[in-house]
N, C-alpha and C positions, 0 to 999 in steps of 0.2 A: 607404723607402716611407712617406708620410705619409697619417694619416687621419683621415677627417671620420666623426664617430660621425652614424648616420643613426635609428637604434631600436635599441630592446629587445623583448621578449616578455615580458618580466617586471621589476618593479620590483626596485630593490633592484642587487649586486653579482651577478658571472657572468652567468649566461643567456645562451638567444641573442644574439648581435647585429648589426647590417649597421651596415657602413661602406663608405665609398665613398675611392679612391683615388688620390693622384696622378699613377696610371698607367691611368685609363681604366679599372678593374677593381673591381669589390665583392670585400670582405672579407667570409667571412659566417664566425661563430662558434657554434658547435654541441657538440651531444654528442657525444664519441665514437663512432663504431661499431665492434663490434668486428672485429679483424683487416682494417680498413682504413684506415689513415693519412689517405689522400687523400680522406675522407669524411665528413659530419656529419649528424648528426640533426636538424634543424629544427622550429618549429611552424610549421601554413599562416598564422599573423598575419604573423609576422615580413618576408613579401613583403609586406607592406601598407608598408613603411620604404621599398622603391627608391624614387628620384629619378623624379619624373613623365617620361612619355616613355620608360621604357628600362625593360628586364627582366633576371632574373641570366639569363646564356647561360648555362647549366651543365644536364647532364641530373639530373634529379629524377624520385626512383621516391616514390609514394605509398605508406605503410604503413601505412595503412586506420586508423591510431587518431588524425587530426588533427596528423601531419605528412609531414614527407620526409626522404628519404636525398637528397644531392648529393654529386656528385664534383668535384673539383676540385685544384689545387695547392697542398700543404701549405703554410703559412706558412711561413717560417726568417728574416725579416727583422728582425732585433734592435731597428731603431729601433720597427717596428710591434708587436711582441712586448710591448716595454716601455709602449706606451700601451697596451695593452689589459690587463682581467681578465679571465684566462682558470683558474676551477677544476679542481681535476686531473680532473674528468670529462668536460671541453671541451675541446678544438683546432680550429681553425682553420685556414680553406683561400678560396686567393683564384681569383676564377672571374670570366670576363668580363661585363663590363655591355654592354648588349647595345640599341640603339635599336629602339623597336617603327617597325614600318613597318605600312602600312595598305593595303590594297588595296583596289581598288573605291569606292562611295560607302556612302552608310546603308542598312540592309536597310529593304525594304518589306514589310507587310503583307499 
């Protein structure tokens, strides 16, 4: 799997991060949670990095202190493993990108 680094949440090494992939699917890199593999911790900036027109499909629960839990499929892809920093309090999980659709025209007044 090959990726295109999209943001950070934070300067510097580790941290969140979104990438995008040659399979159609965001990578997102997060905090651990615990006794969930297929899950990361988020800040709400970090969805400010998706690719205009398209949103992460993945279900996100809000944790009331400025970000989210998301689920998704564990990484295990070696090649994508080795381009990323990931600190032992982060792992990563790749979840689909998702094209926004629009219904209707602009709201009125």
């Amino acid at each position: 799997m090959r990726l295109t680094f999209l943001g950070k949440a934070t300067q510097g090494g580790g941290s969140p991060t979104l990438f995008a992939t040659d399979r159609n699917t965001y990578v997102v890199q997060g905090w651990k949670v615990a006794d969930a593999p297929d899950s990361v911790e988020i800040p709400h900036r970090l969805l400010a990095h998706v690719e205009a027109g398209t949103y992460v499909g993945a279900r996100m629960v809000d944790t009331g202190r400025g970000s989210f839990t998301l689920l998704g499929e564990p990484v295990t892809d070696e090649e994508a493993l080795s381009f990323m920093d990931i600190p032992g309090h982060e792992t990563c999980v790749e979840v689909p990108k998702e094209r926004e659709v629009w219904f209707g025209g602009a709201a009125t007044g």
